[in-house]
NUKOLRO-254484 format. One line per field, with one value per residue (C-alpha): residue number from 1; x, y, z. Coordinates in nm, 4 decimals. Layout:
<pts>
num <- [NUM, ...]
c1 <- [X, ...]
c2 <- [Y, ...]
c3 <- [Z, ...]
</pts>
This chain:
<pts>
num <- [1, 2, 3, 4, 5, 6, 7, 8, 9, 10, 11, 12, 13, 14, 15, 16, 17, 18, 19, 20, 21, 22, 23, 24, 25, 26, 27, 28, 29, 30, 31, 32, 33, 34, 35, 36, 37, 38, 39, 40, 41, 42, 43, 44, 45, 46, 47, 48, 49, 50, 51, 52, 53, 54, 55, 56, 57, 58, 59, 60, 61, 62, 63, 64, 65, 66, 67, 68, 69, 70, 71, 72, 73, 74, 75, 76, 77, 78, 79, 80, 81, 82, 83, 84, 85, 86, 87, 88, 89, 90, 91, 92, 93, 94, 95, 96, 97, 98, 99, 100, 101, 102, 103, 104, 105, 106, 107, 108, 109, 110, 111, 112, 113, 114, 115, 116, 117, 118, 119, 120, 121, 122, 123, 124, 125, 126, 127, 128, 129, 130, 131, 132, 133, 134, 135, 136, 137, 138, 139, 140, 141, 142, 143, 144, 145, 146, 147, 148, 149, 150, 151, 152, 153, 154, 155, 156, 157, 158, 159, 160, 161, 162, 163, 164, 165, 166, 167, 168, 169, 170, 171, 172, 173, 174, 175, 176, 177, 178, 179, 180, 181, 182, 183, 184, 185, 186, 187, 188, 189, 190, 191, 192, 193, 194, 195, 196, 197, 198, 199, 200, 201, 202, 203, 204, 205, 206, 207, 208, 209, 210, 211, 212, 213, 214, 215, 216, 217, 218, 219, 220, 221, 222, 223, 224, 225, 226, 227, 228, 229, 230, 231, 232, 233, 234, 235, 236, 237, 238, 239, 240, 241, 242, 243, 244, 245, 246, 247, 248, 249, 250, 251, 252, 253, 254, 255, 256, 257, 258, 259, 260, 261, 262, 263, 264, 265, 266, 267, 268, 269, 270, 271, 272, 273, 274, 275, 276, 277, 278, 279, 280, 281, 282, 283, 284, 285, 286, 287, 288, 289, 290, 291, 292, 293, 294, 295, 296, 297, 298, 299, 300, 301, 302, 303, 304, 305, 306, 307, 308, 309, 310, 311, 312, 313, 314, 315, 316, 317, 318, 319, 320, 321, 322, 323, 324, 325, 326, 327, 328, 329, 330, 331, 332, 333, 334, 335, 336, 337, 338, 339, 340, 341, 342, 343, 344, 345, 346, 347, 348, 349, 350, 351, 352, 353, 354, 355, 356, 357, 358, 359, 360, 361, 362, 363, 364, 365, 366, 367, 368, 369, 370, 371, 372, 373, 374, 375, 376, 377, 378, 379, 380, 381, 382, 383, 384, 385, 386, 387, 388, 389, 390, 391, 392, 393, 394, 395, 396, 397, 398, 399, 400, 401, 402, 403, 404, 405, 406, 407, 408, 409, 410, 411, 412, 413, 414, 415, 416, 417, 418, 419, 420, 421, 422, 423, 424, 425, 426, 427, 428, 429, 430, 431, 432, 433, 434, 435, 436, 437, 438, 439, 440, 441, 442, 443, 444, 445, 446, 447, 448, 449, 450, 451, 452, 453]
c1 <- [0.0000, 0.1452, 0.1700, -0.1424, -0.3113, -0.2832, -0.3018, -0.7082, -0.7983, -0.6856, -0.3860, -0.0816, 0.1698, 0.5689, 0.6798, 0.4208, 0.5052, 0.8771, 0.8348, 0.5578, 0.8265, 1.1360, 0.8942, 0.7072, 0.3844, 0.0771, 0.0917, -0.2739, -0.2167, 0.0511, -0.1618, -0.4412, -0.2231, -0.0613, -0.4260, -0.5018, -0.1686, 0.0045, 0.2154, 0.4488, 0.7000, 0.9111, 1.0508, 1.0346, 0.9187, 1.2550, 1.4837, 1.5744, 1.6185, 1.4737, 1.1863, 1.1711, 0.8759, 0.7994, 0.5503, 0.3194, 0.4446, 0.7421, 1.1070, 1.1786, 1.4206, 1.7460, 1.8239, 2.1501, 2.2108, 2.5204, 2.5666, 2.8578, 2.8596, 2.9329, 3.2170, 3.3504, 3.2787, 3.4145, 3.1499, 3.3588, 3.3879, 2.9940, 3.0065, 3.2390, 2.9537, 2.7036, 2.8526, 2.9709, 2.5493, 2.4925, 2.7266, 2.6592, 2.2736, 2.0958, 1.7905, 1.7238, 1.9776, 1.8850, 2.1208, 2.1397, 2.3953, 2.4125, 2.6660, 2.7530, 2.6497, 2.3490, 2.2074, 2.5290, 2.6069, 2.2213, 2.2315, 2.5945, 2.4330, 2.1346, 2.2837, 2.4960, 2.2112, 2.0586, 1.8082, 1.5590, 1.6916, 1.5561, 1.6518, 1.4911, 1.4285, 1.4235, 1.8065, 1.8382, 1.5973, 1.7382, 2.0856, 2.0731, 1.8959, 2.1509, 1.9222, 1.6203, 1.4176, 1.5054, 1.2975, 0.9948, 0.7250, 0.7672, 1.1206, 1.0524, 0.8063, 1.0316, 1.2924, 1.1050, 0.9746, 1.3627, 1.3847, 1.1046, 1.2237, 1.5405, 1.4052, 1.4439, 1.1992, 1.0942, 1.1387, 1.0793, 0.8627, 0.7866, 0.4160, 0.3297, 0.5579, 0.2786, 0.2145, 0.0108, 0.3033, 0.5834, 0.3510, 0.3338, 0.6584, 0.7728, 0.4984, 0.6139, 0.9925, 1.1753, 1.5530, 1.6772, 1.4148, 1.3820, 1.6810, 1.5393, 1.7367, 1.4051, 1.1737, 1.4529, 1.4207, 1.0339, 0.9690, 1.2303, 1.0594, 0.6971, 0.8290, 1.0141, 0.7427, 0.3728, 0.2590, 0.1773, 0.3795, 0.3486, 0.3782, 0.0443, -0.1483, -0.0857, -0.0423, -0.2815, 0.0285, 0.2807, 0.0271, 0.0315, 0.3952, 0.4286, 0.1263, 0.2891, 0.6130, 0.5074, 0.7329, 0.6665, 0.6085, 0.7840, 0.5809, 0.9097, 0.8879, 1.0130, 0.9559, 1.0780, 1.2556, 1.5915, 1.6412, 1.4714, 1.3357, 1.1062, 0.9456, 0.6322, 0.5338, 0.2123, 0.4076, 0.5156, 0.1736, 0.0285, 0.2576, 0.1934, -0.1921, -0.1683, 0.0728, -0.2334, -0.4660, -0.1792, -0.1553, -0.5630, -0.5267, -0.2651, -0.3959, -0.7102, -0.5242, -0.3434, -0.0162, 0.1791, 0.2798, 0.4826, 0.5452, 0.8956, 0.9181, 1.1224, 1.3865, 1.5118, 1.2885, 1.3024, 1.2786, 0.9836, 0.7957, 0.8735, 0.5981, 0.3692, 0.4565, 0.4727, 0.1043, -0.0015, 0.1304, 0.0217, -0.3359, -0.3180, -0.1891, -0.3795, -0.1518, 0.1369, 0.4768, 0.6553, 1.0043, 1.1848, 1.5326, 1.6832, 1.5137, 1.7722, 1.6702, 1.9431, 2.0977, 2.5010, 2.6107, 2.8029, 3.0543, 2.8589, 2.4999, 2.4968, 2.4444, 2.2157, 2.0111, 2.0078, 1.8425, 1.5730, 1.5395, 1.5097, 1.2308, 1.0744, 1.1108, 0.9096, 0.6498, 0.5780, 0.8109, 0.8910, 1.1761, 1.4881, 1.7397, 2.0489, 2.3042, 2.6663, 2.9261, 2.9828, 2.6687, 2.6169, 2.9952, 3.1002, 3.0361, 3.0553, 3.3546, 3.2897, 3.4046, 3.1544, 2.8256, 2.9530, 2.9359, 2.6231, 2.4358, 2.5135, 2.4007, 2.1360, 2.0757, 2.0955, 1.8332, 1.6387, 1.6374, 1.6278, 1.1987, 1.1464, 1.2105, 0.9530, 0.7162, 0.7607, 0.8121, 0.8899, 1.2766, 1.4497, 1.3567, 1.4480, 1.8267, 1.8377, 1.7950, 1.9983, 2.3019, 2.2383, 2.2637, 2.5906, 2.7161, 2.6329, 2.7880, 3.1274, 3.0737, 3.2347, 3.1850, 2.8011, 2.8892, 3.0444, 2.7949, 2.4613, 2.6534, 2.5385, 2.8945, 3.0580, 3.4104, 3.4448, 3.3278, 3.5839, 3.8430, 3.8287, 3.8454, 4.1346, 4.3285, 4.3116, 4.5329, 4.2505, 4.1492, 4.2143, 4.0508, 3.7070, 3.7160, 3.7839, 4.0075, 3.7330, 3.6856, 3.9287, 3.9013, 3.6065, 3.3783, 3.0823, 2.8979, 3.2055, 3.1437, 2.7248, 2.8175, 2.9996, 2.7511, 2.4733, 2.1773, 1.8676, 1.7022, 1.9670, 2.0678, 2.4284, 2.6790, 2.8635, 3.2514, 3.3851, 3.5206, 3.1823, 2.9938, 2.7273, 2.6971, 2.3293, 2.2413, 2.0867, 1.9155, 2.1091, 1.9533, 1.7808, 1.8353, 2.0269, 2.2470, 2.2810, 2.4092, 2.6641, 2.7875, 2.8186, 2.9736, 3.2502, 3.1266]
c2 <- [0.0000, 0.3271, 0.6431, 0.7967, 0.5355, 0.4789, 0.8891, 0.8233, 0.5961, 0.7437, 0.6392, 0.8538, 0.5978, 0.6229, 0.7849, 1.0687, 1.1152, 1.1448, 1.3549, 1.5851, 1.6353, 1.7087, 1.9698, 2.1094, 2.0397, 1.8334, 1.4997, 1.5289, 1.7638, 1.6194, 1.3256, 1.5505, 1.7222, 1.3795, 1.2211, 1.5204, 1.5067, 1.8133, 1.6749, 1.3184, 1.0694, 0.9513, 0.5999, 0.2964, 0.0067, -0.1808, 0.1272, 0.1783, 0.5622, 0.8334, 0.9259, 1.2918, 1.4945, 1.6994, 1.9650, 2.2133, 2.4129, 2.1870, 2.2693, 2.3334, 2.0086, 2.0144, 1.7177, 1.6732, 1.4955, 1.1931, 0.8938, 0.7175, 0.8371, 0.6070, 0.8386, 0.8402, 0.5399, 0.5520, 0.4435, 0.5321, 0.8889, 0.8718, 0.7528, 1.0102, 1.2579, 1.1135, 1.1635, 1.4769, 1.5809, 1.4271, 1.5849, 1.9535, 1.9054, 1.7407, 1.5641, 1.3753, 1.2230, 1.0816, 0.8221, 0.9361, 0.6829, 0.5531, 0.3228, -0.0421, -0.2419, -0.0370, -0.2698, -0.3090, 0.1080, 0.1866, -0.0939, 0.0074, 0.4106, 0.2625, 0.0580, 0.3551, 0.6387, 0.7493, 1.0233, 1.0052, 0.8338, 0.8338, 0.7379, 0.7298, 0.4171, 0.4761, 0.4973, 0.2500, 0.0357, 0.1921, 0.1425, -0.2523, -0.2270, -0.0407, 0.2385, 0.3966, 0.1857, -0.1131, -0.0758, -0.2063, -0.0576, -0.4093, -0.3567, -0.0036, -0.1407, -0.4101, -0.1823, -0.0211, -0.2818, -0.3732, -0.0267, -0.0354, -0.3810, -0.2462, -0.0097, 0.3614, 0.5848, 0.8233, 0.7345, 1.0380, 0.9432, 1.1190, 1.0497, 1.3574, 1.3335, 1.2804, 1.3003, 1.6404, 1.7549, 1.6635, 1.8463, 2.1815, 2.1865, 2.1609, 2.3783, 2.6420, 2.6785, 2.6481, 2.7337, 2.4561, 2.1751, 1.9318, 1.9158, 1.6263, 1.3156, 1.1037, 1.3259, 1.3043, 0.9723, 0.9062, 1.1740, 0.9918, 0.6482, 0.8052, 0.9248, 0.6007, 0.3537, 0.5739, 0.4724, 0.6657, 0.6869, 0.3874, 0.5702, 0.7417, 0.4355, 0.2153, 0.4638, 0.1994, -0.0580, 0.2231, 0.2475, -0.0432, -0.0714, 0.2230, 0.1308, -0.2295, -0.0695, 0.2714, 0.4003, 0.7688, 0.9046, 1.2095, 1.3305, 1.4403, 1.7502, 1.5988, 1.8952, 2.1634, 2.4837, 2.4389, 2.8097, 3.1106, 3.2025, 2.9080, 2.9136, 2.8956, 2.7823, 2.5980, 2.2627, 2.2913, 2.3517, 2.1130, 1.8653, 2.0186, 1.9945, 1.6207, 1.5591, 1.7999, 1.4824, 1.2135, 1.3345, 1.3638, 0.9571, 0.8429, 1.0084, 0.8151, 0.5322, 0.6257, 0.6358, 0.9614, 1.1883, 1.5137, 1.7017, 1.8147, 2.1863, 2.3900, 2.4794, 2.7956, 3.0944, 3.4200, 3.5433, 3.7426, 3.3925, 3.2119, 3.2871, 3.2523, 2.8374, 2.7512, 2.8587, 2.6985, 2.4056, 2.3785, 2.4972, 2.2122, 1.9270, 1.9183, 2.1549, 1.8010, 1.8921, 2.1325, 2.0025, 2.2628, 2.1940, 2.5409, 2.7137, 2.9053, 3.2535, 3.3409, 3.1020, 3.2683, 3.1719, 2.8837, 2.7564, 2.9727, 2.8080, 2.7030, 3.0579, 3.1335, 2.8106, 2.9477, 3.2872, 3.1015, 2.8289, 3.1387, 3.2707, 2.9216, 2.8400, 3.1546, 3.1256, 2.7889, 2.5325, 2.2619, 2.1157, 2.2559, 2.0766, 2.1359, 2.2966, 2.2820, 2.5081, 2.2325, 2.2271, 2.2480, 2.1539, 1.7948, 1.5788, 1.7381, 1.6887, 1.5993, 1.9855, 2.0871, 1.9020, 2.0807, 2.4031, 2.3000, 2.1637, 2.4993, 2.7420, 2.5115, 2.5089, 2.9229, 2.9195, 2.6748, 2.8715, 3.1854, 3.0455, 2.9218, 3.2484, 3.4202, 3.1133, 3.1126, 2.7725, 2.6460, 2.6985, 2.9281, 3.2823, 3.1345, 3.0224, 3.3317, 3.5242, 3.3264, 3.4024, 3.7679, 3.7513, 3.5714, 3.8268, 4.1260, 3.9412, 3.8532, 3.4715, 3.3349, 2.9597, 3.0564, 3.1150, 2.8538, 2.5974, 2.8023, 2.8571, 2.6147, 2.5451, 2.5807, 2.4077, 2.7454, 2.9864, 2.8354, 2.8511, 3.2321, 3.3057, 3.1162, 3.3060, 3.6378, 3.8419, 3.9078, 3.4974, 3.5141, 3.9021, 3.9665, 4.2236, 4.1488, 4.2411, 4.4448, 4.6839, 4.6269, 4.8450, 5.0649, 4.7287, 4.8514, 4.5585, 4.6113, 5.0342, 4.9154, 4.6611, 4.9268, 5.3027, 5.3968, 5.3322, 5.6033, 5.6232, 5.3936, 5.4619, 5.5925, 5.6912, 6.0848, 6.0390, 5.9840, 6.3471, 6.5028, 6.7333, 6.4764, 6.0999, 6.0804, 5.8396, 6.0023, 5.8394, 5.8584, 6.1640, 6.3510, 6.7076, 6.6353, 6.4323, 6.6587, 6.9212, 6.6483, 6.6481, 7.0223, 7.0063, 6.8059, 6.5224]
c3 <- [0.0000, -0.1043, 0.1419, -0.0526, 0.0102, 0.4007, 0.4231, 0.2193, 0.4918, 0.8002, 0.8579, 1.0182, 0.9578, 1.0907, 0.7950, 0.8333, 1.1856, 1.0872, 0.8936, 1.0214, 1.3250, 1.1592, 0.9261, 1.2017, 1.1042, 1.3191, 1.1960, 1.1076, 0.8656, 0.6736, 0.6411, 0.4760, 0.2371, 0.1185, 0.1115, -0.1589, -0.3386, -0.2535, -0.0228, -0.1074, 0.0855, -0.1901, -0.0114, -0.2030, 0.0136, -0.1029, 0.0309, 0.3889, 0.4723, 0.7032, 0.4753, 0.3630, 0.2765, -0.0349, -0.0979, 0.0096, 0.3314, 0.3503, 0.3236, -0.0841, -0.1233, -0.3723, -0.5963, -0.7700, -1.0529, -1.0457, -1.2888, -1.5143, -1.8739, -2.1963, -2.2306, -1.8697, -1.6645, -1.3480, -1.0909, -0.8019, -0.8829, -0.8876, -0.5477, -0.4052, -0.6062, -0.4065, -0.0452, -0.1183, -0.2546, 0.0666, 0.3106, 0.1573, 0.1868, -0.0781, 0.0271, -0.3074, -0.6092, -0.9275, -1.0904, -1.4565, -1.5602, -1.9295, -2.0843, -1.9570, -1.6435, -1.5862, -1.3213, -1.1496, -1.1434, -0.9902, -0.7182, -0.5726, -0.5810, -0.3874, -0.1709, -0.0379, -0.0713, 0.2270, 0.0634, -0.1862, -0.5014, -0.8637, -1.2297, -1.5935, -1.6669, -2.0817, -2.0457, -2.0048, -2.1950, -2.4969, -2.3734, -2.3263, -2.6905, -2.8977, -3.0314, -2.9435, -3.2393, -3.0905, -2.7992, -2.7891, -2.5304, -2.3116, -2.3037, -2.1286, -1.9044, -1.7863, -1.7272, -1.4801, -1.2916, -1.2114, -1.1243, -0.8425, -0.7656, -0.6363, -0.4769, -0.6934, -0.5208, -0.8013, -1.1807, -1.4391, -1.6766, -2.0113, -2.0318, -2.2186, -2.5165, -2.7352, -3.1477, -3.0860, -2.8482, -3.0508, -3.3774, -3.1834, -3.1145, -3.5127, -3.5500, -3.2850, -3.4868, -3.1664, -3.1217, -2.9830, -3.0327, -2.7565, -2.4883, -2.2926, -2.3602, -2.2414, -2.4271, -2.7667, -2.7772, -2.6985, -2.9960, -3.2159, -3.1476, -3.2186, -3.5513, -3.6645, -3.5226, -3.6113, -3.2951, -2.9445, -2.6769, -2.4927, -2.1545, -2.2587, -2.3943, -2.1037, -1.8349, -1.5743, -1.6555, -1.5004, -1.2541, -1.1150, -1.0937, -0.9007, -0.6830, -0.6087, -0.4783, -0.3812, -0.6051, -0.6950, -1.0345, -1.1531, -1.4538, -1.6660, -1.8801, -2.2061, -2.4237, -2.1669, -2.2965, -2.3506, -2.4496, -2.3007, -2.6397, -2.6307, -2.2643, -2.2104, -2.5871, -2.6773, -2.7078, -2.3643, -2.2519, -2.4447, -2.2472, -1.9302, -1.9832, -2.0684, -1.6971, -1.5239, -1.6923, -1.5599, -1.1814, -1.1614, -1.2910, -1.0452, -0.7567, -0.8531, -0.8184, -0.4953, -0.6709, -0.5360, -0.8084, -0.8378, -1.1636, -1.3542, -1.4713, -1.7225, -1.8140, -1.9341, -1.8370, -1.8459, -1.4971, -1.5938, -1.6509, -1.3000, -1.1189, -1.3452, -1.4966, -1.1243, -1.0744, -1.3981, -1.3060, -0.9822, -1.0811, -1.4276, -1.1976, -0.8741, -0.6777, -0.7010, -0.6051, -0.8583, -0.9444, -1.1304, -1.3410, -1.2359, -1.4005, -1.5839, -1.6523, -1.9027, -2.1792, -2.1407, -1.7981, -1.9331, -1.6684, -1.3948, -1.4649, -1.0738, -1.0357, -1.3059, -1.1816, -0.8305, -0.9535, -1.1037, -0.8200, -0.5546, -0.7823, -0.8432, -0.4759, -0.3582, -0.5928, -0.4525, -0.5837, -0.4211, -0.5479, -0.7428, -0.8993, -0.9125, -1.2331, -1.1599, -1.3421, -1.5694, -1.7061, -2.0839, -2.0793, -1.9687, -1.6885, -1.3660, -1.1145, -0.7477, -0.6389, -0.9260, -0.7607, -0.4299, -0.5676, -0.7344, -0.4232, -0.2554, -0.4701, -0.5098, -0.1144, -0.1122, -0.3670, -0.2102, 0.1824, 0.0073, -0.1486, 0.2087, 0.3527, 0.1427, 0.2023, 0.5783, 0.6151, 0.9778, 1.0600, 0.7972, 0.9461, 1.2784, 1.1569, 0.8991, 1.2648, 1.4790, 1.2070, 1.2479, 1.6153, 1.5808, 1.3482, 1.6039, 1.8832, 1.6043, 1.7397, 1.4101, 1.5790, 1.5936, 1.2078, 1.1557, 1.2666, 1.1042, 0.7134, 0.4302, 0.4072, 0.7727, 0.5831, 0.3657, 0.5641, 0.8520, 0.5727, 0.4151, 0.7817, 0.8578, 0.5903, 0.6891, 0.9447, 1.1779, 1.2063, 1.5739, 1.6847, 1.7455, 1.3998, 1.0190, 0.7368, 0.5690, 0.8496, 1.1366, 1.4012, 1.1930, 1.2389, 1.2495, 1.5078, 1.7488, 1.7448, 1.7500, 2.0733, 2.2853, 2.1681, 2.4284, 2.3235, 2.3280, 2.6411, 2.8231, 3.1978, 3.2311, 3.4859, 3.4233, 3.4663, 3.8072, 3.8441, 3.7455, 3.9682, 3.9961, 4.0050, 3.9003, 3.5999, 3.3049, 2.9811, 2.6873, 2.4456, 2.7415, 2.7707, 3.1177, 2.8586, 2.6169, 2.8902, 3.0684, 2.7025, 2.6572, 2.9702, 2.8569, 3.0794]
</pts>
């Protein structure tokens, strides 16, 4: 029985309450929201983790992406990518691995994963075939089935990569085309074979997979924007329209759901394809890739992923996945998923700010606190990355004094800690006429000053 499913009839089961506590939210309520579909625990019943929460007035997650390439296989790099998501935050991964020894490559990532974990199961059925017109629609389905057998927790599917889709788009005279590798080869298999996509015509056979195993469906945005001069075009509506039909089908079915977003957008368009979506699919979890809101930030798209995620985030988002600098580029190194995950994480606390959920103006505060009282171990511990902020410290003259490099003694918090305050008692000099206390800014002040006192 899936989560959706217990949450229908009652049921507050452990997962909920884990969760519910570690979001701040009554237990009760989580178990409404996940009952209606707005809120999901992504936990395969094959995969033993602390379960983590997704959705409406929960914390925005961050995935990043990891996985061996035809062209660079080296599995234990992809590990050390993993721990290293992991350690700087990430609360879900997806294994995007193609080449060789598929099966082999996704069970060592699971076995060590100890967040959310999901894949895209078509790479792999066209990978053990040759060619994307080898595969036949069983072979996809069988793929994954092993998938939720092992235990995957989410698996994007391309469901709306349809013939009418796939015509707008042509239609439309888009820059760069489709950019989805699922959705590429789903359209290229339409076109060679005539027939639907088979995700579409037997949708109640993915269904029942992802009922069996509780295995989340992420409704993947095949014909996303891959350029900003193509967001928000009528083939990516069209597909968006046909997921809004998907999620009202699976929550039918009690199958949890959440939905995959553009893309490249102008920041000007943010707000507003979170709100469609979430009005078109049921209010499911929104999981956005960036989005980018410029197409020239190669080698810096982290950051140009992060201004879109912040943006995404507030508007109600709920997940954002990573970009690392590398994007665009090559396969990303292990330091380039850090810097990924973090700019990813600042975008990500950054939405939950302006969405009040329970915790982040609490820590933004505490950090401010810390700053006034120069407690750089207070730093320390509250920065997304305590290990850098502990090291540009480290290198500067000052490391060991209560002041900085950038102000010294003009630090403004150290001159702010020792000034009188308006309207606070103090004591005239020792040798003045008088030792009664006045309040800072009173006239009686203002004469002990003209006084020189």
């Amino acid at each position: 029985m899936t989560q959706m499913e217990h949450a229908r009839r009652g049921r507050i089961t452990e997962e909920m309450m884990y969760v519910a506590a570690v979001e701040g939210v009554e237990p009760e309520e989580l178990r409404r929201r996940i009952a209606a579909g707005v809120c999901i625990i992504p936990k395969n019943n094959h995969h033993d983790f602390n379960p983590i929460g997704v959705g409406l007035g929960l914390s925005t997650k961050v995935n990043a992406n990891i996985g061996t390439s035809g062209h660079h296989q080296q599995l234990h790099e992809e590990i050390e990518k993993l721990r290293t998501a992991v350690g700087c935050g990430a609360e879900m991964l997806m294994d995007l691995s193609t080449g060789s020894e598929l099966d082999y490559v996704r069970r060592e990532i699971l076995r060590r994963c100890p967040v959310i974990l999901g894949s895209v199961p078509i790479y792999q059925a066209v990978a053990d075939r040759g060619t994307v017109h080898e595969m036949s629609a069983d072979d996809l389905f069988e793929t994954i089935e092993k998938h939720a057998r092992d235990g995957i927790d989410f698996v994007t599917v391309h469901c709306g990569v349809t013939r009418e889709a796939v015509r707008r788009l042509d239609l439309d005279g888009r820059i760069a085309g489709i950019v989805s590798r699922g959705g590429s080869m789903l359209a290229s298999w339409i076109a060679r074979t005539g027939e639907e996509n088979p995700l579409l015509t037997q949708y109640d056979r993915l269904l029942d997979i992802a009922f069996e195993h509780d295995m989340t469906l992420s409704l993947g945005d095949g014909i996303r924007p891959g350029a900003t001069s193509d967001a928000t075009d009528a083939a990516q509506i069209q597909e968006l329209l046909t997921l809004g039909e998907l999620t009202g089908r699976a929550h039918a079915r009690g199958v949890q759901v959440m939905v995959e977003g553009p893309g490249h957008v102008p920041l000007n368009q943010i707000e507003a394809n979170v709100l469609l979506q979430k009005r078109v699919c049921h209010g499911a979890p929104f999981y956005v890739l960036g989005p980018l809101t410029s197409d020239i930030g190669a080698g810096y798209d982290h950051i140009t992923g992060a201004i879109g995620g912040a943006v995404a985030s507030a508007a109600g988002a709920d997940v954002l996945c990573y970009l690392t600098p590398a994007e665009h580029l090559r396969l990303p190194t292990v330091q380039d998923v850090r810097d990924g995950v973090l700019a990813t994480k600042i975008a990500a606390h950054s939405g939950d700010l302006a969405k009040g959920v329970f915790g982040a103006k609490q820590r933004d505060d505490q950090m401010s606190i810390y700053r006034k009282r120069l407690d750089w171990e207070g730093q320390y511990r509250l920065a997304l990355d305590p290990e850098k902020a502990r090291e540009l410290r480290m290198m500067s003259e000052d490391y060991d004094k209560a002041v900085c490099t950038m102000c010294g003694t003009l630090c403004s918090m150290q001159l702010e800690n020792t000034r009188y305050k308006l309207g606070e008692l103090v004591a005239p000099p020792e040798d003045a006429a008088t030792h009664t206390h006045v309040r800072v800014g009173s006239p009686a002040y203002r004469r002990s000053q003209e006084a020189g006192h």
